[in-house]
N, C-alpha and C positions, 0 to 999 in steps of 0.2 A: 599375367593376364589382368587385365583392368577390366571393368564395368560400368557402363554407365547406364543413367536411365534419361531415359523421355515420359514424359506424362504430359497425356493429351486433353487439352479443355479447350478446347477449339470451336466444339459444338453450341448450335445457338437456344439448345433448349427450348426447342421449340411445341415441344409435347408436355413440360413440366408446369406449364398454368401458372406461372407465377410473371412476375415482372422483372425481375431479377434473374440471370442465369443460374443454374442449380448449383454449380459450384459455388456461389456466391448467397446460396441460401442457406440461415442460420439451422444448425443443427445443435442441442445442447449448449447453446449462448457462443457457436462456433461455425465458421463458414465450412459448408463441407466440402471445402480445397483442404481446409487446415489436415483432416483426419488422412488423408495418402500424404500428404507430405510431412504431418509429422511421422508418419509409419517407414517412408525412404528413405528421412534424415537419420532417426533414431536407429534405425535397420545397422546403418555403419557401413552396408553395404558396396555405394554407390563410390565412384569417384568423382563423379561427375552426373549434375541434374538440369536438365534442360526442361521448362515449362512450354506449351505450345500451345496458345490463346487465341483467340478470336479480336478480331482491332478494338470492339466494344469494351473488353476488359480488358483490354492491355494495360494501362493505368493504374484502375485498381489492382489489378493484381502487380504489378511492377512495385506500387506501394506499400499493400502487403506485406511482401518479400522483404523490403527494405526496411521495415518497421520492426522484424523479427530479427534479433541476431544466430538464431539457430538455422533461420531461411534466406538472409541474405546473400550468400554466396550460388544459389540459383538463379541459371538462365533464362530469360524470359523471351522467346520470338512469337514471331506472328505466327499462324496457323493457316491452312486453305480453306477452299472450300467446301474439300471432302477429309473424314480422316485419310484417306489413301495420300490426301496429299499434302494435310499435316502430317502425315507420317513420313513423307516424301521430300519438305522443306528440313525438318530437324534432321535427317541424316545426313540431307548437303550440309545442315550448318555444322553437324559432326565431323563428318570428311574435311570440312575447312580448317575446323581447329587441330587437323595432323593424326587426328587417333588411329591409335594402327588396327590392321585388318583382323589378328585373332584376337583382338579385344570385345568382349560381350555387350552387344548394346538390349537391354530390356525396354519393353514399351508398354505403358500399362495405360488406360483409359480411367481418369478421375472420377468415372461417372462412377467406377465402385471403388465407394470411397475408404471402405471397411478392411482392405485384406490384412490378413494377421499378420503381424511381425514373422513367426517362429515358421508360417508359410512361404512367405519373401524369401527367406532362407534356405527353406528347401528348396525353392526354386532355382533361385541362384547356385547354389551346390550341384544341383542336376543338371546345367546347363555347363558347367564347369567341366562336367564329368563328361556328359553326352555330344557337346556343343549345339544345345537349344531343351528350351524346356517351355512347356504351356499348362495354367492349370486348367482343371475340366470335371464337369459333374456328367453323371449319369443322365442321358435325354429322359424324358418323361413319354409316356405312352407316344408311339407317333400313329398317326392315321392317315390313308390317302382321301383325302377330302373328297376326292371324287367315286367313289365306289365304298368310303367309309371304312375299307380294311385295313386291317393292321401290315406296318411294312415288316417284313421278315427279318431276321437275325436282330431284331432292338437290343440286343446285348452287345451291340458293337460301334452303336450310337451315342456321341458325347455332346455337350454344349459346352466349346471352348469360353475360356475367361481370359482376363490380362492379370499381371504382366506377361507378355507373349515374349522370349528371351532368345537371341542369336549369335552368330558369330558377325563383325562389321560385315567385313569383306562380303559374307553375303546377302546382308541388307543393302549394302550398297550395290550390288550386282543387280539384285532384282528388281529394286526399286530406279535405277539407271534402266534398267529393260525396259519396265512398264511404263515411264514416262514415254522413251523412243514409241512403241508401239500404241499411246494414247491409253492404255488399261490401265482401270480403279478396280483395287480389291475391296475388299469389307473387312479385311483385319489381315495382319503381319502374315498369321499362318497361310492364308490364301497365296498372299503376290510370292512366298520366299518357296509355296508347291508348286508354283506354275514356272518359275524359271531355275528352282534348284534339284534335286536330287535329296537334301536334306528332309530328312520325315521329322514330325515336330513331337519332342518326348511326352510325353500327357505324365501329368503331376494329380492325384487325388483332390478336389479342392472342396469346398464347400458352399451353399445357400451364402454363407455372412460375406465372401464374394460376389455377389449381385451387384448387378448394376441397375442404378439409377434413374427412370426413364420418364417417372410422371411421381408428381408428388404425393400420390397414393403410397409407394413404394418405401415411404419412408418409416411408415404404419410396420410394413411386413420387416424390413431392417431393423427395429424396436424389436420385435419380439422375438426375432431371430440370435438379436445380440441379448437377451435376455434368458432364451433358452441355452444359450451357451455358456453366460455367465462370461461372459467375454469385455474386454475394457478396451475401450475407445479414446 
């Protein structure tokens, strides 16, 4: 069984107030693209790493990659307009290059840029074992906005994170489906519940998984990787 990944920077960062997309915003004298892909490269993980960009940064980051001998043997495509459908082009470009069906394709979103090494791993080992793995934190209080109550059972409420991990054959299934029928999910686990029978194994993750979303959030990553004592 092979693995591969996908890592999604497709987005136009449109929330993050800067001029430059997030990926391409310096974090510690470093673009925070650098920090997941030195985490997938170093990981030893992967067989195979396919980038999925937005036409904007297609360039730079093509050059990038090329610039780094550690990065250079990653793919670079275009991305959609939605992740659904950056998620939806890298698996045709997958399926193209021949990969077989029980091979694990992983898909992580760059926006968090931070996940741990020794996490990745579990990840991967649990999807190996289960065939699919997702990590995920405890939701925080939830309330119905419209009556103010709290919803029942909050102990059974999670907020999925990436890398979201499957079997090909059924990324490719569902995401073939969801094309035919015109449906955009919001993330992997969504499109592969709606046309598979697969349940997606939940992995413990943490806060220093956060994504990315406005340049405030960079503040709260700082201290988060500080209380962890954690290296970037």
């Amino acid at each position: 069984m092979r693995v591969h990944a996908i890592l999604l920077a497709a987005g136009l960062s449109n929330r993050f107030e800067d001029d430059q997309s997030k990926i391409l915003f310096s974090y510690q004298g470093k673009p925070l693209i650098n920090y997941p892909l030195k985490t997938f490269v170093e990981s030893s993980l992967f067989d195979t790493i396919t980038l999925v960009a937005n036409q904007k940064d297609m360039t730079l980051l093509y050059e990038y990659l090329q610039n780094s001998e550690k990065f250079s043997f990653i793919k670079v495509i275009e991305g959609g307009k939605t992740r659904h459908h950056s998620e939806e082009k890298a698996l045709k470009y997958l399926k193209g290059q021949g990969i077989d069906g029980e091979d694990l394709i992983s898909i992580h979103d760059v926006a968090r840029p931070f996940i741990d090494q020794n996490k990745l791993k579990e990840l991967i080992d649990c999807a190996k074992k289960h065939t699919s793995s997702v990590p995920a934190i405890k939701s925080r209080l939830i309330i119905v906005s419209s009556t103010t109550s709290l919803v029942s059972h909050q102990e059974s409420y999670y907020r999925m994170q990436t890398p979201q991990t499957f079997l090909a054959r059924e990324l490719f299934y569902s995401y073939e489906k969801a094309n035919i029928e015109k449906w955009n999910g919001v993330d992997t686990v969504e499109c592969i519940s709606k046309y598979t029978d697969t349940k997606a194994k939940i992995v413990k993750s943490s806060d220093l998984n956060m994504k990315v979303t406005y340049i405030e959030d960079l503040e709260t990553i700082k201290r988060i990787i500080e209380k962890n004592d954690a290296k970037v």
